[in-house]
VEXDREN-2710 file (C-alpha; in Angstrom, 1 decimal):
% VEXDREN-2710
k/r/px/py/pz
1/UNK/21.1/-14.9/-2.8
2/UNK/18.5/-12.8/-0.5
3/UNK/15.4/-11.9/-2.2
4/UNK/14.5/-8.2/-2.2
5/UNK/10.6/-7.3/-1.6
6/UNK/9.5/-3.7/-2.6
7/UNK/6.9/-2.3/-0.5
8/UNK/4.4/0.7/-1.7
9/UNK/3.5/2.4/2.0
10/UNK/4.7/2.4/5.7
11/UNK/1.4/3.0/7.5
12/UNK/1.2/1.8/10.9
13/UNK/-1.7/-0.7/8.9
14/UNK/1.1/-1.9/6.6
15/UNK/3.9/-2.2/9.0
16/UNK/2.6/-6.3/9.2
17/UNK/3.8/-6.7/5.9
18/UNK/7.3/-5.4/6.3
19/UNK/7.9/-7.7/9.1
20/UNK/6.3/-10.6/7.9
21/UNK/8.9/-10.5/4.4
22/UNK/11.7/-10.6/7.1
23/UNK/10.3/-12.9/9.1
24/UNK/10.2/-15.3/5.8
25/UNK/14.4/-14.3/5.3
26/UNK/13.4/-11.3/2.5
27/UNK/15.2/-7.9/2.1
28/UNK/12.5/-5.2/2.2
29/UNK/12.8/-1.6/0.5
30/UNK/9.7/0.7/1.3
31/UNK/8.5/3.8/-0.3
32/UNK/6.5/6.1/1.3
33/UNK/5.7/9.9/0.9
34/UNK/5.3/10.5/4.7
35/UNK/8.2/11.3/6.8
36/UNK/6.7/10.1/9.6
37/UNK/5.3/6.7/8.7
38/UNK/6.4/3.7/11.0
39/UNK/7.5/1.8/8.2
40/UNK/10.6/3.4/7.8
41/UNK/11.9/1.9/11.4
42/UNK/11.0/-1.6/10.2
43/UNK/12.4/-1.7/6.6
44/UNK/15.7/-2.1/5.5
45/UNK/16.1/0.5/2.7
46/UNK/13.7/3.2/2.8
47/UNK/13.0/5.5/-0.1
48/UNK/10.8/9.0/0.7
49/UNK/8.8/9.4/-2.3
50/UNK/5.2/8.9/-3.7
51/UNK/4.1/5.6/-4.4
52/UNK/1.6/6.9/-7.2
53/UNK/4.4/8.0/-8.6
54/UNK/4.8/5.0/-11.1
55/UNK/7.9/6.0/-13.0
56/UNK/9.6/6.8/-9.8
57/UNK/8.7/3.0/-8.1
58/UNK/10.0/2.0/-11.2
59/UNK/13.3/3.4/-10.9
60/UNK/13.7/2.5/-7.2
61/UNK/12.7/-1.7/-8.0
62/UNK/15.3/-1.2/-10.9
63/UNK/18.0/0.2/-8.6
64/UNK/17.0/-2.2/-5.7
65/UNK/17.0/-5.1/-8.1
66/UNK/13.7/-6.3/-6.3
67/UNK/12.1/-10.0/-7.3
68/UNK/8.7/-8.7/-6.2
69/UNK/6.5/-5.8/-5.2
70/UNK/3.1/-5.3/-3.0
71/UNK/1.1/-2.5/-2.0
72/UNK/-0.5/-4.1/1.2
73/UNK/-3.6/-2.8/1.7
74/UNK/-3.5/0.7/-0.4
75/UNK/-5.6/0.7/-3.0
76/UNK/-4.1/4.5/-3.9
77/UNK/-0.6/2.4/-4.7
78/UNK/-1.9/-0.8/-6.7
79/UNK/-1.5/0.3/-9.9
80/UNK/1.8/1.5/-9.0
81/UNK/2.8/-1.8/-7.9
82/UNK/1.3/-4.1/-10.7
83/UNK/2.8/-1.3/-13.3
84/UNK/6.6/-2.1/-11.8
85/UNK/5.4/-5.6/-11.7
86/UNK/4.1/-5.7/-15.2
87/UNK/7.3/-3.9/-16.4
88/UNK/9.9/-6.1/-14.8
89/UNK/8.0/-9.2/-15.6
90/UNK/8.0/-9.9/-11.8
91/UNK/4.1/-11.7/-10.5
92/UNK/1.9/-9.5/-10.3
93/UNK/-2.1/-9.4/-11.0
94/UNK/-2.8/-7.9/-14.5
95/UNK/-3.0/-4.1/-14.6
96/UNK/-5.9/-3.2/-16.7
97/UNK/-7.7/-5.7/-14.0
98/UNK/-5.7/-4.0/-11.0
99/UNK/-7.2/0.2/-12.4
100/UNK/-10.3/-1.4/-13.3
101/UNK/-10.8/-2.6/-9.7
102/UNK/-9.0/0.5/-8.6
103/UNK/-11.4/3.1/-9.8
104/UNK/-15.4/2.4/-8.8
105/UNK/-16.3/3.8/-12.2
106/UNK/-14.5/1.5/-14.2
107/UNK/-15.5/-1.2/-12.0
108/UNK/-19.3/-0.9/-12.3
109/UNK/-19.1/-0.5/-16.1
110/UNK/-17.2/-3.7/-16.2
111/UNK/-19.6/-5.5/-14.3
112/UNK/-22.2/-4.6/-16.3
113/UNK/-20.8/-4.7/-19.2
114/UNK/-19.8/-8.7/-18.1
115/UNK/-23.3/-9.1/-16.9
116/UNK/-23.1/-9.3/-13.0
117/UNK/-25.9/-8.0/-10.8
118/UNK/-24.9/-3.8/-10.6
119/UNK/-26.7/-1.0/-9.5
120/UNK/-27.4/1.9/-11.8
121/UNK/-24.6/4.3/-12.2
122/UNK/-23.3/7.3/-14.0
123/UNK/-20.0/9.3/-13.6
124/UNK/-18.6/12.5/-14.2
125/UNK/-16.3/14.5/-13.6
126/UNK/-15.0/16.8/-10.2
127/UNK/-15.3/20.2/-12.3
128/UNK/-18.7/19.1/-13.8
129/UNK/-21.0/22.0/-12.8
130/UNK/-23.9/20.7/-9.9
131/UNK/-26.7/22.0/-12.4
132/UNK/-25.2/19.5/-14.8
133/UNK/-24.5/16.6/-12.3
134/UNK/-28.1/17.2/-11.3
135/UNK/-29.4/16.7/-14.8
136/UNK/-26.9/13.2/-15.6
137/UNK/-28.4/12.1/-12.3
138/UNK/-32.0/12.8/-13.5
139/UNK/-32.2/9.0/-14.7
140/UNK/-31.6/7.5/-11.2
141/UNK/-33.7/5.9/-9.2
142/UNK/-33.6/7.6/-5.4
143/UNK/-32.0/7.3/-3.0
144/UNK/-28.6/7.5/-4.8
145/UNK/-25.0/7.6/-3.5
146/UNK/-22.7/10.0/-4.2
147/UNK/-19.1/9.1/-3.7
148/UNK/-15.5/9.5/-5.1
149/UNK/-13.9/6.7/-7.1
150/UNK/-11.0/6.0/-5.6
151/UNK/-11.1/6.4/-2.5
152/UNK/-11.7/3.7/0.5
153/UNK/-13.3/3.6/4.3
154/UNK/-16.2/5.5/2.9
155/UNK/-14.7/8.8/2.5
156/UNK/-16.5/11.3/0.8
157/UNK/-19.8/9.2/0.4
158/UNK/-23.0/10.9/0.6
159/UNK/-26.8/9.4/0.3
160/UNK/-29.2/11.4/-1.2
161/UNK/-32.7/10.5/0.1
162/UNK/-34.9/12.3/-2.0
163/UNK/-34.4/14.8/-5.3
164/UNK/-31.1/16.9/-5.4
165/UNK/-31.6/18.0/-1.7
166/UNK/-27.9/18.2/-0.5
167/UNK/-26.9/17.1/-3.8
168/UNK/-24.7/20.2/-3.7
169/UNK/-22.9/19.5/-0.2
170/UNK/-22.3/16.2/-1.1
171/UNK/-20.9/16.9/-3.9
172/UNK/-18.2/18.9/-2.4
173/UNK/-17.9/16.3/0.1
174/UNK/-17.1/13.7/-2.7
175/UNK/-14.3/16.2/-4.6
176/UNK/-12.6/16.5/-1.7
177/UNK/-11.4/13.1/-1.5
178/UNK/-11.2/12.3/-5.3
179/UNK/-7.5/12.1/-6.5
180/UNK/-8.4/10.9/-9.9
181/UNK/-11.4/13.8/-10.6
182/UNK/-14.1/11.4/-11.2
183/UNK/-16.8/10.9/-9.0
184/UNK/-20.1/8.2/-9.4
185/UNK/-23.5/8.4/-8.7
186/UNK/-25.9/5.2/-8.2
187/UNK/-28.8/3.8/-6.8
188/UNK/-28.9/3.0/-3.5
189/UNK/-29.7/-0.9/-3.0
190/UNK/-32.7/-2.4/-0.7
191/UNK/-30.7/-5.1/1.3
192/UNK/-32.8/-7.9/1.2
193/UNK/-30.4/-9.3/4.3
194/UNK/-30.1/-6.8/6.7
195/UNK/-25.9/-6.2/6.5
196/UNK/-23.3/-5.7/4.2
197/UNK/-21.3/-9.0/3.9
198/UNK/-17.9/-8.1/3.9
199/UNK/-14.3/-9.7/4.8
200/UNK/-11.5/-10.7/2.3
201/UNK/-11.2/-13.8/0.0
202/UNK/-7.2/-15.2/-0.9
203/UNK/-6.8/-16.0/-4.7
204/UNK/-4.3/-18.8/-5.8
205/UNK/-3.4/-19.9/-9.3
206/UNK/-6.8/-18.0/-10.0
207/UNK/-9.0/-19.7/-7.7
208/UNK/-10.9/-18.6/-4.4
209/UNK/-8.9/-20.7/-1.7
210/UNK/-10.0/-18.7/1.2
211/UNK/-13.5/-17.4/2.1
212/UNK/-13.6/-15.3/5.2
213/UNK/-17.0/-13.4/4.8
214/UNK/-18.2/-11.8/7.6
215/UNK/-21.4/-9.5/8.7
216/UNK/-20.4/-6.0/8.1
217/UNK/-21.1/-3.6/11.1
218/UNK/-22.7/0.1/11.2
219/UNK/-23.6/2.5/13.6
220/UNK/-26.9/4.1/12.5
221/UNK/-26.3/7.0/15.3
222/UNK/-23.0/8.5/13.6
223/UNK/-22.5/7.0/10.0
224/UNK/-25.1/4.8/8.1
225/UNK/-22.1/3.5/5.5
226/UNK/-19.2/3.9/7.6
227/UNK/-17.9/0.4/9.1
228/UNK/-17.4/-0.2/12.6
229/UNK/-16.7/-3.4/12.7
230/UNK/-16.8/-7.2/11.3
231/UNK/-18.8/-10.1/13.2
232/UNK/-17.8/-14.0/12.1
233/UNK/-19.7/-15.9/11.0
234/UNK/-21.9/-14.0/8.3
235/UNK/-25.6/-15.8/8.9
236/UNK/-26.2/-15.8/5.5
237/UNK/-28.4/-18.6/4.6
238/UNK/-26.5/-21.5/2.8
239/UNK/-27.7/-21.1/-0.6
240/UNK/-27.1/-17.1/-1.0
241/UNK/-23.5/-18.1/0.4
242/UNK/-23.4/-21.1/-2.7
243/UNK/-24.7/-17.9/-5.1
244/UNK/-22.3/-15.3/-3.9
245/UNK/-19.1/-17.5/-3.9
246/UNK/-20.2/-18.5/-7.9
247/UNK/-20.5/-15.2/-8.6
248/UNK/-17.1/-14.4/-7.0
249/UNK/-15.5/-17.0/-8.7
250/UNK/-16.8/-15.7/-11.9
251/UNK/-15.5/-12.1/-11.5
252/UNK/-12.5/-13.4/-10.1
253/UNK/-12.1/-15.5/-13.5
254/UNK/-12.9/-13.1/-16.0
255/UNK/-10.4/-10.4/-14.9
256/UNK/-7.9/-13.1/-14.9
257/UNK/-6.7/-12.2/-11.3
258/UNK/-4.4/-14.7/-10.2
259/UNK/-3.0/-14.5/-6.5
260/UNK/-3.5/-12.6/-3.5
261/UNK/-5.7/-11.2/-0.7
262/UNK/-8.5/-8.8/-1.8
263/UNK/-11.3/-7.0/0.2
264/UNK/-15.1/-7.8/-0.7
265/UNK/-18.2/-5.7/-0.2
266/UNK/-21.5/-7.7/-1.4
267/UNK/-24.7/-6.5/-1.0
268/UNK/-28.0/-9.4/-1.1
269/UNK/-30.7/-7.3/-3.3
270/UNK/-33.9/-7.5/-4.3
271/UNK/-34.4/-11.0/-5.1
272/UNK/-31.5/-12.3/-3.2
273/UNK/-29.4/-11.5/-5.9
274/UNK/-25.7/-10.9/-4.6
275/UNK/-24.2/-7.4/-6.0
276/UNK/-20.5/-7.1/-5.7
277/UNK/-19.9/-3.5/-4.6
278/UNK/-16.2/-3.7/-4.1
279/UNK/-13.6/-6.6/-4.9
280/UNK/-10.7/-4.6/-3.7
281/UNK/-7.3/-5.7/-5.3
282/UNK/-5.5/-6.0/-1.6
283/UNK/-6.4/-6.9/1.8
284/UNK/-9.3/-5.0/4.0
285/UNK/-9.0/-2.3/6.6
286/UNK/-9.8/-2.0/10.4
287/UNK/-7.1/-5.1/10.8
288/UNK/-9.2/-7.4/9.1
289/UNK/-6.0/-9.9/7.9
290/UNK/-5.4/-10.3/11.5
291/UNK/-9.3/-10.9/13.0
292/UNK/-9.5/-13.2/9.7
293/UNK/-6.2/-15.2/10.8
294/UNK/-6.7/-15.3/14.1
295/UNK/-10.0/-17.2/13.3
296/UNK/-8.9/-19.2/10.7
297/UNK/-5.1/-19.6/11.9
298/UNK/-3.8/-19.0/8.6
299/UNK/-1.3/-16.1/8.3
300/UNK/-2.6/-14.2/5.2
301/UNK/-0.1/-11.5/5.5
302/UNK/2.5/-14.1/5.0
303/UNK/0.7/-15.5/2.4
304/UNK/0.1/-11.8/0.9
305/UNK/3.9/-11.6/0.5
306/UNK/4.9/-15.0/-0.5
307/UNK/2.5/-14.4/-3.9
308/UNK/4.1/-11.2/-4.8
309/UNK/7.5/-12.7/-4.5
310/UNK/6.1/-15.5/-6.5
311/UNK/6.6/-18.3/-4.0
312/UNK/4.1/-20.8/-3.1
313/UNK/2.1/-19.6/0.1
314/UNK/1.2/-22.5/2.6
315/UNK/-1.9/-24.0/2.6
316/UNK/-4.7/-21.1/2.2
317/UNK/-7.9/-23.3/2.3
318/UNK/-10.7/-21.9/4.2
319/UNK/-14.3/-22.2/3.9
320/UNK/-15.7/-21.2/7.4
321/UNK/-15.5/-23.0/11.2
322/UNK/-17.0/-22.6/14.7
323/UNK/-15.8/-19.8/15.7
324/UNK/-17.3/-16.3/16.7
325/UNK/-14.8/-13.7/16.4
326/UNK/-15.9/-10.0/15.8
327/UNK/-13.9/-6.5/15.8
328/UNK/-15.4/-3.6/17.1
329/UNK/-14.0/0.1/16.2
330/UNK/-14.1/2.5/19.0
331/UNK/-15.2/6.0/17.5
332/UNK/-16.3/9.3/18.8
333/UNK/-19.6/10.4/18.0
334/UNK/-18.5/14.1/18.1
335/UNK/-15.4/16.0/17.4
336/UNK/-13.7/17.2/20.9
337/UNK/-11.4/16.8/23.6
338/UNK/-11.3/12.9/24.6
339/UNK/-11.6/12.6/28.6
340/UNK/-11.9/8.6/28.8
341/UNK/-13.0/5.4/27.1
342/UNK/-15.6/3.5/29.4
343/UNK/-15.8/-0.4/28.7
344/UNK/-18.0/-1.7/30.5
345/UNK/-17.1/-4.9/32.7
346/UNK/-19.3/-7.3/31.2
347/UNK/-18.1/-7.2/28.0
348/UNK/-14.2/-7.4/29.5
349/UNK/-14.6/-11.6/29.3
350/UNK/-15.2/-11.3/25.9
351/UNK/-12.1/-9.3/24.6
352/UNK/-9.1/-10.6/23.7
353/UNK/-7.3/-8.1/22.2
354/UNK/-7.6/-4.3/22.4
355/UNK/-5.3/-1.5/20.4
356/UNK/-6.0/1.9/21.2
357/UNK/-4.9/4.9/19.1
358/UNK/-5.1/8.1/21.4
359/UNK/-4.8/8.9/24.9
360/UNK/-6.6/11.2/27.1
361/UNK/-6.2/14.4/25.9
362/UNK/-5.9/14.5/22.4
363/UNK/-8.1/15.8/20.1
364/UNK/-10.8/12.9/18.4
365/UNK/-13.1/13.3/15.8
366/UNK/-16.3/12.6/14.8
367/UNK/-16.0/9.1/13.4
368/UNK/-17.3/10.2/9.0
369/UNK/-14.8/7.5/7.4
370/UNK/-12.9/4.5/8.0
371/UNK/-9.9/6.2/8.7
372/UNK/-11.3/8.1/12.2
373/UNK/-11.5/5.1/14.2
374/UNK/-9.6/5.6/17.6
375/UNK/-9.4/1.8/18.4
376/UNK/-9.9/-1.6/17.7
377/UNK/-11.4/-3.9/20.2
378/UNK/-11.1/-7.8/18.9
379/UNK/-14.1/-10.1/20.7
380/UNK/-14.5/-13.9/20.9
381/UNK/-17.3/-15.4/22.2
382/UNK/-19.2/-18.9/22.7
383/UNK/-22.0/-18.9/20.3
384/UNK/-23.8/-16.5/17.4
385/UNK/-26.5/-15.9/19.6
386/UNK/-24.1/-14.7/22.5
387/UNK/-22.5/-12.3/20.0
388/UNK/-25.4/-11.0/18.1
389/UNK/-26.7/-10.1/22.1
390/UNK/-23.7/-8.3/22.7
391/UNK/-22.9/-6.4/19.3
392/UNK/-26.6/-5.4/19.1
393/UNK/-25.6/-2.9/22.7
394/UNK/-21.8/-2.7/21.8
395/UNK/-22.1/1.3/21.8
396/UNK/-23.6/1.0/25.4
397/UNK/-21.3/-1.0/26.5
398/UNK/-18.0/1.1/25.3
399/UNK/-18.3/4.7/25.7
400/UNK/-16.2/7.5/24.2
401/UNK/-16.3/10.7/26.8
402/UNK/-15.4/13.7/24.8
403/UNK/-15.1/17.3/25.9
END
């Protein structure tokens, strides 16, 4: 008898997961509260409702009679999906592991609670007055961040450099984007290497089996935190990379996560300690499954699936190669009209993929989060030296011409 996946979201990011399970012979169901998410054309059962809503995905995987359920890179549905999972006894991560990881509050108690490197942090609540955030901040050294807890792609993150000065505006900044009504302030870290390693590890039978870390990009003109794109390899010196992975493995272990893709954010601090910002219960944004397959040649959304329908994925082992593969996210530096995107012709023998979102025309906006990129432009090149020359003038060489 045909298996039956159930699938929490139909974004155009997710719509690789929904034809992946068919590809491997499975009957999908999706849920989605957006009537006009692409999903819906891909699926074969499609249910309009909110995948937060965990009684309702509930009833749906009863009525469907699903053997397995994944939100595929949401973090706003996981618990959704290991709650149904948990409830049917269908394979799923645990679910005081999937909110912990879920909600950044939780998270950085846990790790220091468990002892892992973690900056200093306090939380409070959306309807806490900014006189009284200002005084629960009072502890912290500055700069702090300021950001929501459950939200992704750097929405609604704010540093403050000095004092409380635009404590206020980023604290309205934060609310807006905080569906749980708990936001987190901590210290802002002194990278001790200069980026953000970031990419997505694969977990089976509780173990690490795929390391794709990568050097996490920036533009300092537009968005210090927001990412812009992924450059692989990371050039991390060998024995950080041994002290990251160990600690990996060790968070990994003690939340007793078992399978899956999840989305890393470590920071190297003071010391060259590695501090695990984000271990993100499903696979990254900005299309990194795809950049990480097409460099390792491993299909991890086919792997993703295969997990939550409890099946053994194929081979997932992957601890690095030759290759120099980076993404680059066209964005607009200002909000306005678009008139054209410029790339300029020496950096044409280097791309090998290029997905644009808009056409000329529409209305663009200032790129403040993950989720205003206009574009993807995927990159493979000969050497790290070659790469690091042309990421370092990446924004000269592709040009957004707004009006």
């Amino acid at each position: 008898m045909q298996k039956t996946l159930l699938l929490l979201g139909g974004a155009q990011h997710q719509v690789c997961a929904i034809q992946a399970a068919k590809r491997l012979g499975y009957r999908t169901v999706l849920c989605d509260y957006l009537t006009d998410n692409p999903g819906q054309y891909e699926a074969d059962v499609f249910y309009l409702k909110s995948t937060t809503d965990r009684d309702a995905m509930l009833e749906v995987a009863k009525r469907e009679h699903v053997d397995g359920v994944i939100s595929f890179g949401s973090d706003a549905a996981l618990p959704s999906a290991a709650y149904v999972a948990e409830q049917l006894g269908l394979p799923t991560n645990p679910l005081a592991s999937v909110e912990t990881l879920s909600n950044k509050h939780l998270f950085r108690a846990y790790l220091s609670e468990h002892g892992f490197n973690c900056p200093q942090a306090v939380s409070f609540g959306v309807d806490d007055s900014d006189k009284e955030v200002s005084r629960i901040c009072e502890g912290l050294r500055r700069p702090i961040i300021i950001k929501p807890t459950d939200s992704s792609g750097s929405k609604g993150v704010t540093i403050i450099e000095s004092g409380n000065q635009g404590l206020k505006e980023a604290l309205a900044k934060a609310r807006e984007y905080s569906r749980n009504h708990v936001l987190v302030a901590e210290e802002f870290l002194t990278y001790e290497y200069p980026h953000l390693i970031g990419g997505d590890i694969f977990v089976v039978n509780g173990k690490v089996t795929f390391w794709g870390l990568m050097d996490c990009l920036r533009d300092e003109r537009v968005a210090k935190l927001v990412p812009v794109g992924k450059a692989y390899p990371t050039s991390l010196a060998p024995e950080f990379r041994a002290m990251l992975k160990q600690e990996v493995q060790r968070l990994v272990d003690s939340l007793g996560l078992q399978f899956g893709e999840m989305n890393l954010e470590v920071i190297v601090g003071p010391g060259g300690k590695p501090y695990i910002i984000e271990l993100g219960g499903r696979a990254g944004g900005n299309l990194i499954p795809q950049q990480l397959s097409d460099i390792s040649g491993i299909d991890l959304v086919e792997a993703s699936v295969r997990c939550a329908m409890g099946d053994m994925p194929d081979d997932t082992s992957f601890d690095g190669n030759d290759r120099f593969i980076a993404t680059h996210v066209v964005h607009s530096c200002k909000d306005g009209i678009l008139q054209s995107i410029e790339i300029d012709r020496s950096l044409k023998p280097f791309i090998y993929r290029t997905l644009i979102y808009v056409t000329e025309g529409d209305s663009v906006k200032k790129i403040r989060n993950g989720s205003e990129g206009i574009g993807h432009i995927f990159l493979r090149f000969e050497s790290l030296n070659q790469m690091h020359a042309i990421l370092n003038n990446i924004n000269d060489l592709v040009k957004i011409n707004v009006a």
